[in-house]
Structure formats: structure tokens, C-alpha cells
N, C-alpha and C positions, 0 to 999 in steps of 0.2 A: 530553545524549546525542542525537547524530540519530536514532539508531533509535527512540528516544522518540517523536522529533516524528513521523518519517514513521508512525507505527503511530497516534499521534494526531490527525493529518490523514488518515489514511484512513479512521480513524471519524466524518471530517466528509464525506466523499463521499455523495452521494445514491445509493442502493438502487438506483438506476434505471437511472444510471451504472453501477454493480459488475454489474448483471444483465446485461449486454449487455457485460461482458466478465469470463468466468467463469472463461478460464485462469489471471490472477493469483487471486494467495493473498490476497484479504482479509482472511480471517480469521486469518489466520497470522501476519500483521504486526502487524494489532490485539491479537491475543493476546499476541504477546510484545511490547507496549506495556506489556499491565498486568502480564505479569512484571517488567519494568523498572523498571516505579515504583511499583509495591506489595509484590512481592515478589521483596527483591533477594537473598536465601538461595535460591531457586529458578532462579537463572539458568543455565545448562547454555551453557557455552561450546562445544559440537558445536551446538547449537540458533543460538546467536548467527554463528558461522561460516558455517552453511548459509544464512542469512537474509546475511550480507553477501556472500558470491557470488552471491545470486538479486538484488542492489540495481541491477547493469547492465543485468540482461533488464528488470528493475523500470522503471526510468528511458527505457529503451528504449519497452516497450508504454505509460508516462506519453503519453508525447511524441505516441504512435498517438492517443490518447485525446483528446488538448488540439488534437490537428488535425482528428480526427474532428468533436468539441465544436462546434469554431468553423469548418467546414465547415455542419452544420446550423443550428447559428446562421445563417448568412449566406444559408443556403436559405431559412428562413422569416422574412426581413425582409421 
């Protein structure tokens, strides 16, 4: 399932990175990660719903992020 994965790569994003941008839901994605693949009798399809309309703003502020990213990268070459 992608919602898996994106919930599990976002628990690979550095701290540093999620603090400096605090309007996504980290914690949210992450969380219903480990619903998904630990506890699949706890899945609430309102829950998985709302999380697949928030995936475009999601991929949206990604994109903010990967250009912001490699904007400071290229600053402090």
C-alpha cells in the first residue's frame, strides 16, 4: 500500500526538516502507518479518506520542501 510507504518515509525525514515546516501532519501519516501495518482491524475508512484528499496539498508542500532543500544546499557550497 502507498499510504504505507509515505507514512514510512516520513519517519525517515529528519526532525529538523519537519520543524521548519509544521503545517503538514507528520504525525498523522506516521500514525496511520502503524495502523496499516500493525493494526489492520483498526482501520477507519473516514480516517484513510481524509488522509487520501490531504495526499495533493501533501505532494504539493513535498515539492516546497525538495526546492527549498536544494536551494540551501547550493547556498552553502
Amino acid at each position: 500500500m502507498r499510504i504505507h510507504f509515505i507514512g514510512e518515509t516520513i519517519k525517515l525525514i529528519p526532525f529538523s526538516v519537519k520543524k521548519n515546516y509544521k503545517k503538514i501532519r507528520w504525525r498523522k501519516f506516521a500514525r496511520l502507518r502503524n495502523i496499516i501495518g500493525h493494526r489492520y482491524s483498526n482501520v477507519n475508512k473516514n480516517i484513510i479518506w481524509d488522509v487520501i484528499k490531504a495526499l495533493s496539498e501533501l505532494k504539493v508542500q513535498v515539492k516546497e520542501i525538495l526546492g527549498n532543500e536544494d536551494k540551501s544546499v547550493n547556498v552553502n557550497k
